[in-house]
N, C-alpha and C positions, 0 to 999 in steps of 0.2 A: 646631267646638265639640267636647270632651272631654266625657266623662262618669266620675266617678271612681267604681265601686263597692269599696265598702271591704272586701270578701271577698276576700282574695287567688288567686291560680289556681290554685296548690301550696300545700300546707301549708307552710310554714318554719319547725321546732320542732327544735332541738338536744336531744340526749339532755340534753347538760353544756354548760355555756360550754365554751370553748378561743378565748382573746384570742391565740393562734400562728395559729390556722385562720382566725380572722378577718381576718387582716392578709394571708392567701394569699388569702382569696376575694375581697380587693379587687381582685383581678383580673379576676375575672368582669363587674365590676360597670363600672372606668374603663379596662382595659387596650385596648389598642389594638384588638382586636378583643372587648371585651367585650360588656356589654348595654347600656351607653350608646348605644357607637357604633351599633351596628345598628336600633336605637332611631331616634336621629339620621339615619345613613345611608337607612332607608326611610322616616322623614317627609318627607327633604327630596325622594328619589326623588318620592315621590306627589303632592305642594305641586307639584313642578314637573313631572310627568305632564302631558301635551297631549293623550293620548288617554283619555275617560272610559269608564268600563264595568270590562270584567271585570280587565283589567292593575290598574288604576288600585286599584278596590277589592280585587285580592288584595296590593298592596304596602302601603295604609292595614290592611288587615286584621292584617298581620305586621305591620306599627309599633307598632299599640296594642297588641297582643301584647308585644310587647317591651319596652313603658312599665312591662308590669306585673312583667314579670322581673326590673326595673330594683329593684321596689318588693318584691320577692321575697327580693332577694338582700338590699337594705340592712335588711329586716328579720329576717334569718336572720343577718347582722352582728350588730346591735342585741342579740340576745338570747343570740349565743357571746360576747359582751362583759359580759353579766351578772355584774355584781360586782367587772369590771375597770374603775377599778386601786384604787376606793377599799380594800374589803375583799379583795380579794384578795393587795393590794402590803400590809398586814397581815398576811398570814398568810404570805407569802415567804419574812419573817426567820424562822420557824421551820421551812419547808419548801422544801427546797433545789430541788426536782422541780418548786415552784411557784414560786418564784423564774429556773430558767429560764425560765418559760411567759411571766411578766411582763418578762424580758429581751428575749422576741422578738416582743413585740405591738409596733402600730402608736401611737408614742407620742402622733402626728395627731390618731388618734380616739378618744384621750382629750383631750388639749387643744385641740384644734378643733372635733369636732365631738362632746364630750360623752357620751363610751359609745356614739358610733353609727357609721355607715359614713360615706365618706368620696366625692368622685365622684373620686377616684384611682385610678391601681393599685397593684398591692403592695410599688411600691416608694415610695410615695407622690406619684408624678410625676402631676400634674393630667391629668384627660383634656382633649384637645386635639379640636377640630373639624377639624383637617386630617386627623382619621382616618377621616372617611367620605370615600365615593365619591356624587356623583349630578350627573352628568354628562348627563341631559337624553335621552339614546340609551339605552332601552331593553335592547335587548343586551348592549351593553357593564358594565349598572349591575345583570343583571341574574346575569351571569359574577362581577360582584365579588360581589357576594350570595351565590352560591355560595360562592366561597371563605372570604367570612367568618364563615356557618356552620361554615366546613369547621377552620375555625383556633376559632375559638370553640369544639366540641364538642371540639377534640383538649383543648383548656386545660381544661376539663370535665372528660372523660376523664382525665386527668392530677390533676388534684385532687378526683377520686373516690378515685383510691388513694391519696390522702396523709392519710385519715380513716377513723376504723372506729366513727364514731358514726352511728347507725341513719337519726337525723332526719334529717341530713346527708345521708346518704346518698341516704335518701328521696326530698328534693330533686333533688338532682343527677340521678338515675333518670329524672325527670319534665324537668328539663334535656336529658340528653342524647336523649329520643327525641323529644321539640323540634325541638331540632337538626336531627335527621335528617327529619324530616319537612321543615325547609325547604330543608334542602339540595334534597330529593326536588323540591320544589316550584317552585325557581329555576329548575334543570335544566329540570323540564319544563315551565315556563313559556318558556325558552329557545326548545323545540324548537317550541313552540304558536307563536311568534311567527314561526319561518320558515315556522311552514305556512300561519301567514294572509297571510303575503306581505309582512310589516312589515322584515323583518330578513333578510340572508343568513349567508352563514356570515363574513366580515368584517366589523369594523367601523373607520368604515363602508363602506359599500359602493360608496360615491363615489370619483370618481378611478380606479377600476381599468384604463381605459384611458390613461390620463395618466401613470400612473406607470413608473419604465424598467423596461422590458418585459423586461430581462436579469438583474435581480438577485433576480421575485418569487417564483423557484421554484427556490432556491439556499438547501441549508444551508453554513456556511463552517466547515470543519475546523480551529478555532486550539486545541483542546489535545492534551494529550499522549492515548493512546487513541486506537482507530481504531473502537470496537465501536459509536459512532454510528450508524454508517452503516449500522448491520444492520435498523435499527430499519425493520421495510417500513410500519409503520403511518403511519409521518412521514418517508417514501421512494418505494416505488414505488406502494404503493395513494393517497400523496397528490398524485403528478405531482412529487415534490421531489428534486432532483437534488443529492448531498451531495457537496460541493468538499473533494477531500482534501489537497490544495497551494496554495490559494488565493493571492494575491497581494496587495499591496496598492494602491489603484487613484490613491491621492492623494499630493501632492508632500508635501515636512515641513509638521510640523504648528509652525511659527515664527510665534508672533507677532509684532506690528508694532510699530516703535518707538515704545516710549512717551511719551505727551504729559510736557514737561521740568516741568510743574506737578506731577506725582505725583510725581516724583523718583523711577521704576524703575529698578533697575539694569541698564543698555545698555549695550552695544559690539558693530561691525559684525561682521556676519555674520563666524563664524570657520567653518574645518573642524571637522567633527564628527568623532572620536576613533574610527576604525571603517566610515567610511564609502570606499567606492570611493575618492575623491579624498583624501582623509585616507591611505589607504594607500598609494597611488602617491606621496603627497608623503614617505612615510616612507621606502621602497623607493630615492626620490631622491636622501633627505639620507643615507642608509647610504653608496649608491654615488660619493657625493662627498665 
């Protein structure tokens, strides 16, 4: 059960409209790592939580947190939209400066959803439920969580400096140390769960002896640069052993003749144009 109180968490008050600023913060709001998703991503984390208690309630605790950022931003939308487009696509024809401002708003949220925000992002692209993560392992969902603070606050950060309106600002202030607090929080919810003995430092941590025992402590050298391998943090302090010639371990990658129902374009195996027997057969027909 939800409980909605109508007080929002942050002020959301724009000095002025701006229908341009509006149409970047729909970013915030359905971008791939916005407040939708994180939103989304920690409810469905916590719904499918198996273990109750302290994990459980600090992932439901940052969900409805993030409902209410959801409800933050689309009314800090709502109200840099003030006047757009009725009166304000009025006053365009006589001012050029405001004329652009109406060129680069989101034409959506006016004809969709009315002067108001939209659950898109700034480019108008729906938000998509394949952008959370909650994959049941703790760990793992708890690593993305980091990150998607981590992308979230930068897109924050970033659209802090794209305005020099105070309310605006205001908000975002209260966003970005948000942010960072959960980032702080995932992390060390990470490190809590290998001290209770839930999680290792993989995941998961199944298989480790199953797996071939040759290739799990191998970085592989395929680009140009050799300053990899300086790296001691992810080398000698991790056991990781950086392959600076590496080989490739498998035959061509040649699909199989396809079924004559598809009608793919086949014909048998030829030489490959560069390969060992490709060059002997050219070396062949020279000499003959």
């Amino acid at each position: 059960m939800f409980r909605h109180t109508k007080l929002l968490q942050f002020e959301a008050k724009p000095e002025k409209p701006d229908a341009v600023y509006a149409h970047k913060l729909q970013e915030l709001i359905g971008g791939a790592f916005g407040e939708m998703t994180v939103t989304m991503q920690y409810l469905f984390q916590g719904w499918n939580c198996r273990i109750e208690g302290k994990y459980k309630d600090l992932i439901m605790d940052t969900a409805t947190e993030e409902i209410g950022h959801v409800e933050m931003l689309a009314t800090m939308v709502a109200r840099l939209l003030e006047g757009a487009p009725a009166t304000a696509t009025a006053e365009a024809v006589k001012d050029p400066v405001m004329a652009a401002m109406i060129g680069g708003m989101d034409v959506q949220q006016a004809i969709v959803a009315g002067g108001g925000a939209l659950p898109a992002d700034s480019n108008g692209y729906p938000w998509n439920g394949r952008y959370i993560v909650a994959s049941g392992n703790l760990l793992a969902d708890f690593r993305a969580n980091a990150a998607a603070e981590a992308q979230g606050r930068l897109q924050t950060a970033r659209l802090y400096n794209m305005t020099d309106d105070p309310g605006v600002k205001a908000m975002l202030k209260f966003n970005l140390a948000r942010d960072t607090v959960h980032q702080k929080q995932w992390l060390a919810a990470i490190e809590e769960l290998k001290a209770d003995g839930l999680e290792g430092d993989i995941v998961p941590d199944a298989l480790l002896d199953e797996e071939d025992q040759t290739h799990n402590h191998t970085i592989w050298h395929l680009s140009d640069g050799p300053d990899g391998a300086k790296g001691a943090s992810w080398t000698t302090d991790a056991g990781i052993e950086y392959l600076m010639d590496p080989e490739p371990l498998g035959g061509p990658g040649t699909a199989p003749k396809p079924d004559p129902a598809l009608f793919g374009t086949y014909a048998p195996l030829q030489d490959a144009k560069g390969t060992a027997k490709g060059k002997a057969k050219s070396v062949k027909n020279k000499l003959t």
